[in-house]
C-alpha positions, -999 to +999 in steps of 0.1 A: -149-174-064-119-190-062-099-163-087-113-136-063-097-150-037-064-155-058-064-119-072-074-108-031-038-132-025-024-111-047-036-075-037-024-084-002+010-097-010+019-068-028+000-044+001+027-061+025+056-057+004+055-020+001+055-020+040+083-042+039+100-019+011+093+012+029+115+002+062+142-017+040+142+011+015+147+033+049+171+016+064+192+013+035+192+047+023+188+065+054+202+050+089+236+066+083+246+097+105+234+124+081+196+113+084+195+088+108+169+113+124+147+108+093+154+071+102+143+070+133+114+093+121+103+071+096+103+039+118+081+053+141+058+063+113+056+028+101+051+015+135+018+045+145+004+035+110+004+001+107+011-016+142-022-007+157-044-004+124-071-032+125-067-031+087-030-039+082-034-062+108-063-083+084-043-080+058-012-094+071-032-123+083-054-126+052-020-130+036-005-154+058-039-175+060-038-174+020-001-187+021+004-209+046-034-225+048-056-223+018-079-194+001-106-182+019-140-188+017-154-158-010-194-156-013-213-133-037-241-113-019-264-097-044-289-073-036-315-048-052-330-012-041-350+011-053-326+037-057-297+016-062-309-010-084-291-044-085-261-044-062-231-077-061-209-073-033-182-101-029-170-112+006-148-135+027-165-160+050-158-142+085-167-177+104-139-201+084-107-170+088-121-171+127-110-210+132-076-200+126-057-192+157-028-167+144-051-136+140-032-108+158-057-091+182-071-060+163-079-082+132-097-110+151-116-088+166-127-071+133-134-107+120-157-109+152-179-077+142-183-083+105-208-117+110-219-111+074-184-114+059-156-089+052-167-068+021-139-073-001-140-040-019-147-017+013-113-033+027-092-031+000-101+007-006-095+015+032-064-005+035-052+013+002-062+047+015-037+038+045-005+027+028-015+055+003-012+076+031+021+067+041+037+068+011+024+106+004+038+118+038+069+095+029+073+111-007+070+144+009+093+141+042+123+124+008+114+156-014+118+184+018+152+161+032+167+164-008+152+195-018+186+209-025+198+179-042+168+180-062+171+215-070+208+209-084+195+180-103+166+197-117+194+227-129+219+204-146+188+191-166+175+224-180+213+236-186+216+199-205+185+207-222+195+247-232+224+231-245+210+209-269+188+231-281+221+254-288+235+229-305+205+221-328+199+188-310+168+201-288+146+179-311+165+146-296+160+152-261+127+164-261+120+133-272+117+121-238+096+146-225+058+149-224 
């Protein structure tokens, strides 16, 4: 139980740092005159994602209760239907995260409606389904702001390419490609 709760550590530190990456990444690349509109854009998209989700909210204090406190409580809950045959579910001990005091609101009170435990897998596949979410509108909102840089890119490759081939090289940097 205890490496489920590690490898549940480590799913949630990496979940935070791509929010983390995603507004440095932003604010690096993009609060500059030229796109500062995207910035802004951006920031706000963060925030109406992820400020008022009960999910990133959970995970940013499963994280911080994993760090700074100790490894939650993890049971194993097995069951058996019928139709579904034997079924092991794995979840964190909602009464032990609910001591702590630093729960932001929206998680605490998801702690306070899951009395059986927080299914493990349920939440990491929602909370992945949000930041996957973010990062396709993200990918798309970068691929419309550089289409034309893209485009030129994307040119100087297949004029690269045409001239290897014209030079009997095309074997070399096809290499590379799939």
């Amino acid at each position: 139980m205890e490496e489920i709760g590690r490898l549940l550590h480590n799913y949630l530190a990496s979940a935070m740092s791509l929010v983390d990456h995603a507004r440095r990444h932003t604010k690096k690349l993009y609060c500059n005159d030229r796109f500062f509109k995207f910035f802004e854009e951006c920031d706000q998209e963060i925030d109406k994602r992820f400020d008022n989700s009960a999910n990133h909210q959970l995970a940013q204090g499963l994280r911080n209760y994993t760090q700074h406190r100790t490894l939650p409580v993890v049971v194993s809950v097995i069951s058996w239907s019928r139709d579904e045959g034997l079924n092991r579910t794995f979840k964190v001990a909602s009464e032990s995260l609910l001591e702590w005091k630093k729960w932001k609101p929206l998680a605490r009170k998801k702690l306070r409606q899951l009395k059986d435990g927080l299914p493990i897998r349920q939440f990491a596949e929602e909370y992945y389904a949000e930041v996957e979410s973010f990062y396709q509108w993200l990918w798309t909102k970068q691929a419309e702001i550089h289409k034309q840089d893209i485009d030129r890119l994307n040119e100087i490759k297949r004029r690269a390419r045409l001239a290897f081939e014209e030079a009997g090289l095309g074997d070399i940097i096809n290499q590379d490609q799939p």
